[in-house]
C-alpha positions in Angstrom: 0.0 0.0 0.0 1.4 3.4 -1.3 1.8 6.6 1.2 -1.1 8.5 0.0 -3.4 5.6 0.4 -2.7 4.7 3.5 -3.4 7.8 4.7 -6.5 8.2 2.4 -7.8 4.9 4.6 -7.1 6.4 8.5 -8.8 9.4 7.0 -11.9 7.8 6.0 -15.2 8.0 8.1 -15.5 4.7 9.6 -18.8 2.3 9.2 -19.8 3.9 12.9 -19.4 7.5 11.9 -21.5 6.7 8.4 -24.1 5.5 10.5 -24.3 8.4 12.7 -24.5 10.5 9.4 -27.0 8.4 8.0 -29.3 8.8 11.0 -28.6 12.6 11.2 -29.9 12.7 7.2 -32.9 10.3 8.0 -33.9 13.0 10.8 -33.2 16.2 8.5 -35.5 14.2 6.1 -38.5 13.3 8.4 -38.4 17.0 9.1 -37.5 16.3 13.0 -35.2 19.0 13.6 -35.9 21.9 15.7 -33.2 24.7 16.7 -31.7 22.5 19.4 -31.3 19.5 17.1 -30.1 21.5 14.3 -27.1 22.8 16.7 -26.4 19.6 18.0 -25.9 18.3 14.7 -24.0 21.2 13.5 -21.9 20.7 16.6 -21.7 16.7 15.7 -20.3 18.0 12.3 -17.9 20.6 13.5 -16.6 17.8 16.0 -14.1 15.8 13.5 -13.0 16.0 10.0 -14.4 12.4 9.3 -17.9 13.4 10.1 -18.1 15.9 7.7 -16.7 13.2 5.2 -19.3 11.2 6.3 -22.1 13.4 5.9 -20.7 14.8 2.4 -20.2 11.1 1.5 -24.1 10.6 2.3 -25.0 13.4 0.6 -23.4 12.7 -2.4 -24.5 9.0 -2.8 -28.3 10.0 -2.1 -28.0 13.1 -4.7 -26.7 10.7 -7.4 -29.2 8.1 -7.3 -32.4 10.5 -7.1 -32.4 9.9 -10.9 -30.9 6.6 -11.5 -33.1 3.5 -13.4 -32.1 0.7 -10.9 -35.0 -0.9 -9.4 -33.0 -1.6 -6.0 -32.0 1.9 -5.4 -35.3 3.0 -6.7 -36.6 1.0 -3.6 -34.1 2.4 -1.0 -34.8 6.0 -1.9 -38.5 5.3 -1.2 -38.4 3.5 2.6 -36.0 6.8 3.6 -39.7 8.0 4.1 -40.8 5.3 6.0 -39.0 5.2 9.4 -35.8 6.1 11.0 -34.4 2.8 11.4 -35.2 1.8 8.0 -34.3 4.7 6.5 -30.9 4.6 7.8 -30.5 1.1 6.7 -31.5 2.2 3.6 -28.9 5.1 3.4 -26.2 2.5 4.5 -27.2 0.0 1.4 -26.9 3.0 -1.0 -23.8 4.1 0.5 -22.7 0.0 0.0 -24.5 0.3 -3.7 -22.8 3.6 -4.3 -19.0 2.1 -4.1 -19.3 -1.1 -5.8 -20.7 1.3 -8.8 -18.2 3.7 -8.9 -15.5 1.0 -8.7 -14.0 2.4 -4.5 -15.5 -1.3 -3.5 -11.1 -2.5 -3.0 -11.0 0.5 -0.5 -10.6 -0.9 3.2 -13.4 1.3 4.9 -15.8 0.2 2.3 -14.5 -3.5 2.3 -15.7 -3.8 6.1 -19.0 -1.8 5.7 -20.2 -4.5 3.0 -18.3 -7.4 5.2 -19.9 -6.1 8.5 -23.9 -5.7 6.2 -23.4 -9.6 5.3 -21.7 -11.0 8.0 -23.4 -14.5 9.4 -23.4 -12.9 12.9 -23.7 -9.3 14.2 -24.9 -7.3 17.5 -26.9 -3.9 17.3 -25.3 -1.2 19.5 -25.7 -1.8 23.3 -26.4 -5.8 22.6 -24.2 -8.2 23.7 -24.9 -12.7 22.7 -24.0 -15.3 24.1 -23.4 -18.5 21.1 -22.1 -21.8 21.8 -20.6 -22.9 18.9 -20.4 -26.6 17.0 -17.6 -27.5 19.2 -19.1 -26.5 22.4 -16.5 -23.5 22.8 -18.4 -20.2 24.3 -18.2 -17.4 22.3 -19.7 -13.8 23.5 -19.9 -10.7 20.5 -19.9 -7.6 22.2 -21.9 -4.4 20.9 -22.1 -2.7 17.3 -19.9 -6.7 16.4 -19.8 -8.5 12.9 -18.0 -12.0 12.9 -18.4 -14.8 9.7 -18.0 -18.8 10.9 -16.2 -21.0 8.8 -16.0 -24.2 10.5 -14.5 -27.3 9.3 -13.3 -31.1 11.3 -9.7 -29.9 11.0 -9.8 -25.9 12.3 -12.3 -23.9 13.4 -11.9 -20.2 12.7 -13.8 -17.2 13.6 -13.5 -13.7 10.8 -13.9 -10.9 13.2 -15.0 -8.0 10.8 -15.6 -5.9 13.6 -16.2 -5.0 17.1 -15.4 -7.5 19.7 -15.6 -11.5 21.0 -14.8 -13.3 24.1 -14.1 -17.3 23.6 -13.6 -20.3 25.7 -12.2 -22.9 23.9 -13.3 -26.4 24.3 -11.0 -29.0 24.5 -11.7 -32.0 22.0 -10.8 -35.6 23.4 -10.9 -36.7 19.6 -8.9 -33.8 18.3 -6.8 -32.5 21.3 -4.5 -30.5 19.2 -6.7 -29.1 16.5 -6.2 -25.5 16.4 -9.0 -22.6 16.9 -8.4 -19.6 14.9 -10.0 -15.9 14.8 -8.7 -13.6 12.1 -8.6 -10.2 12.5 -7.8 -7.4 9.4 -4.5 -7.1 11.5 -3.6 -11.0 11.7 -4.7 -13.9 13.4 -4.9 -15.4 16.5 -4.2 -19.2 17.3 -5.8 -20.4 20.6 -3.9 -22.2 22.6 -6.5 -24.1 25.4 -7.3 -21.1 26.0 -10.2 -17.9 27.4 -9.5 -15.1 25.6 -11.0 -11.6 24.3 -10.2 -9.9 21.0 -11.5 -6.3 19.9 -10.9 -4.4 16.5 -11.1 -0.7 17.5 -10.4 -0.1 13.6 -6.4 0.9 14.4 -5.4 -2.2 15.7 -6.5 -5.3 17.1 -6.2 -6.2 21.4 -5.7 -9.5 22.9 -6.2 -10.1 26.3 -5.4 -13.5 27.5 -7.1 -15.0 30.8 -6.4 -18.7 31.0 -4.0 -21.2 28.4 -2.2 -18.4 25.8 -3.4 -17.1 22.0 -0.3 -16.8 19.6 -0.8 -13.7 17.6 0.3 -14.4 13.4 0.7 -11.1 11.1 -0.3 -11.3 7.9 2.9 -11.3 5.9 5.5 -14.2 5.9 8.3 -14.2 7.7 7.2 -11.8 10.6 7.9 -12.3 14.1 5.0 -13.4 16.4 4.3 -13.4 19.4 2.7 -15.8 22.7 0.5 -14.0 24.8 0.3 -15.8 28.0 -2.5 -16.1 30.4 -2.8 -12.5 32.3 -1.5 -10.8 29.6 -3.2 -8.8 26.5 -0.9 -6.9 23.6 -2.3 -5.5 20.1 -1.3 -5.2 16.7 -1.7 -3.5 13.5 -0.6 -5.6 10.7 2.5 -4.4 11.1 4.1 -5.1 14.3 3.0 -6.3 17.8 3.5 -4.6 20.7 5.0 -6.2 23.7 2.6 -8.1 26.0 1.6 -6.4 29.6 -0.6 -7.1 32.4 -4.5 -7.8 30.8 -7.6 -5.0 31.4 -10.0 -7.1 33.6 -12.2 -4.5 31.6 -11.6 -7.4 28.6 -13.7 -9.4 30.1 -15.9 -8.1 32.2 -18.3 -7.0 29.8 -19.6 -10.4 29.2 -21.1 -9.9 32.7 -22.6 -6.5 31.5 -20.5 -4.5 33.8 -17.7 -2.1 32.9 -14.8 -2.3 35.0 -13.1 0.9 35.6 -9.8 0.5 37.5 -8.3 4.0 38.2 -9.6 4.6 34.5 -8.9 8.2 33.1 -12.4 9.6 32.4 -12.0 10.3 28.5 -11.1 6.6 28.2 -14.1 5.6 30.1 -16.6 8.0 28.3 -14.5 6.4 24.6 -15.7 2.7 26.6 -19.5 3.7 27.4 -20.3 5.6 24.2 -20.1 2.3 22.2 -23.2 1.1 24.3 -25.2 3.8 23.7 -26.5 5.4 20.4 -25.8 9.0 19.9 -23.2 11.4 20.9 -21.6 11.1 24.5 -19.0 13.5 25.4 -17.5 16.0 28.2 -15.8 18.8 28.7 -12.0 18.8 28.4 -11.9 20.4 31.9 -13.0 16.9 33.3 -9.9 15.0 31.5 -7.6 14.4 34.6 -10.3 13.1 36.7 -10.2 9.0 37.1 -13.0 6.5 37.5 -12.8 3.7 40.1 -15.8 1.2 40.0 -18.5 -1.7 38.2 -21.0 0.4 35.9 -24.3 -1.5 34.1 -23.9 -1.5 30.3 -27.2 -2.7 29.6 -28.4 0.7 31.6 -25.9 3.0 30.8 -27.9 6.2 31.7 -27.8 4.6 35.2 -24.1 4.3 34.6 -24.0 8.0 34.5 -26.3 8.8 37.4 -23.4 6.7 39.2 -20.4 9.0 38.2 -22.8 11.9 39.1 -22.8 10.3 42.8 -19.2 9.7 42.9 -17.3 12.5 40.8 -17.9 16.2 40.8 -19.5 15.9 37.4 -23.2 16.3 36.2 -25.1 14.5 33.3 -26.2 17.7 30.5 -28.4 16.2 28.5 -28.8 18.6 25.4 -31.5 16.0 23.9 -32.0 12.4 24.6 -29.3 11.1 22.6 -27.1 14.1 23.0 -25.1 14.1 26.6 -22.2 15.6 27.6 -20.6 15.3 31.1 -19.8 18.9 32.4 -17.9 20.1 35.7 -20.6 20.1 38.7 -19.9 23.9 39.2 -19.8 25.9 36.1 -18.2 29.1 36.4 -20.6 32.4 36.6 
């Protein structure tokens, strides 16, 4: 991959931030916005480069196929009128439709919005499933998660496309070495006997290790690997691999629903919450050095702010209902 692609692909909107465009332009379109919305979303644009790229890229696919023959986007152009939630589903498939057309389809971002809209298996934000797969291993998907099966008597493998999984391998008294694999767009993973948590946060891919060991595989040949041993987690981007450390007990404490928050600095725990909820979450920059000690519900996660309104000088502003930014307690004047 050449210079000016690779930064062409960190600079484009990811599938989460088209979706968030594509419910903004489903709202605009039902005629839902009053002044308040209309600031939030101006703010929501004004927040980060890819969101205006996003909501340009929306724009553009929707103006170009107001006039087009095909029955299909004929179809999608029609339920934009008939919902929210199927209208931005409908936004999404023209957005898919759009770059297969105009030959982009090759482009990474693209290549995972189309893998995560057919993917076997997926999660809706704020869901979390538990599956127990052909070989009686445990697998958990995490929210807003996309993962394809491919399952065969010699090696079970898992295609995380996005999001995140928890697995407990199970051991096979016909087949005690056959291998269990989960690939990632960074690498793969080879459990080892093994419980184990993996999550794609679109730079790189995390591996936290709780019992057995995962060996992490890059892509090309000939590059180092690396064992991740049990009570240990390390990432990587395709690239390299980052030495292994001491494993977040955050990792896997979501498949209990709670989010563990061990001297956690608050923009990191706000980064951790937001992917429950839909909408914006934010806070004010003033709030960054503050850190969050404690279990918080992530199937409740408005309860999860009424509990760092209890424990930190913060309060909850809610601007609308899927709006919220976490503000200093005392605001000056």
């Amino acid at each position: 991959m050449d210079m000016l692609q690779e930064r062409h692909d960190r600079m484009s909107p990811s599938y989460a931030t088209l979706q968030q465009a594509a419910e903004w332009f489903a709202m605009l379109h039902a005629g839902e916005f009053d002044a308040q919305q209309r600031a939030a979303w101006q703010a929501w644009l004004e927040q980060d480069n890819t969101h205006r790229m996003a909501w340009q890229q929306v724009e553009s696919v929707l103006r170009k196929f107001q006039h087009v023959e095909d029955d299909a986007a004929r179809q999608t152009l029609r339920t934009i009128s008939q919902g929210r939630r199927r209208a931005v589903k409908s936004i999404m498939a023209l957005c898919l439709l759009s770059a297969g057309g105009w030959g982009i389809a090759r482009q990474p971002a693209v290549q995972q919005w189309s893998g995560i809209l057919m993917a076997q298996h997926t999660t809706r934000i704020g869901e979390r499933r538990r599956m127990q797969l052909a070989d009686g291993s445990i697998l958990w998907m995490n929210t807003a998660s996309a993962i394809n099966m491919h399952y065969s008597s010699k090696e079970p493998r898992i295609e995380l496309i996005a999001g995140e999984v928890w697995v407990q391998t199970a051991t096979d008294p016909m087949q005690p070495g056959r291998p269990f694999l989960i690939s990632t767009r960074h690498g793969e993973l080879q459990a080892l006997g093994t419980r184990f948590n993996v999550l794609d946060d679109g730079q790189c891919s995390h591996v936290a290790v709780f019992e057995g060991a995962v060996a992490i595989r890059l892509p090309q040949a000939g590059q180092p690997g690396l064992i991740v041993q049990a009570g240990e987690q390390s990432s990587f981007d395709g690239i390299s691999i980052r030495p292994a450390h001491e494993a977040d007990p955050a990792m896997e404490s979501w498949t209990h629903g709670m989010l563990v928050a061990d001297n956690l600095p608050l923009p990191e725990f706000v980064s951790r919450l937001e992917r429950y909820r839909r909408g914006h979450l934010g806070y004010d920059p003033a709030l960054s050095h503050l850190r969050i000690v404690g279990a918080f519900p992530l199937q409740d996660t408005d309860r999860a702010l009424h509990l760092l309104e209890q424990t930190l000088p913060v309060r909850v502003h809610r601007l609308l209902p899927w709006w919220v930014t976490l503000e200093p307690a005392s605001l000056p004047g």
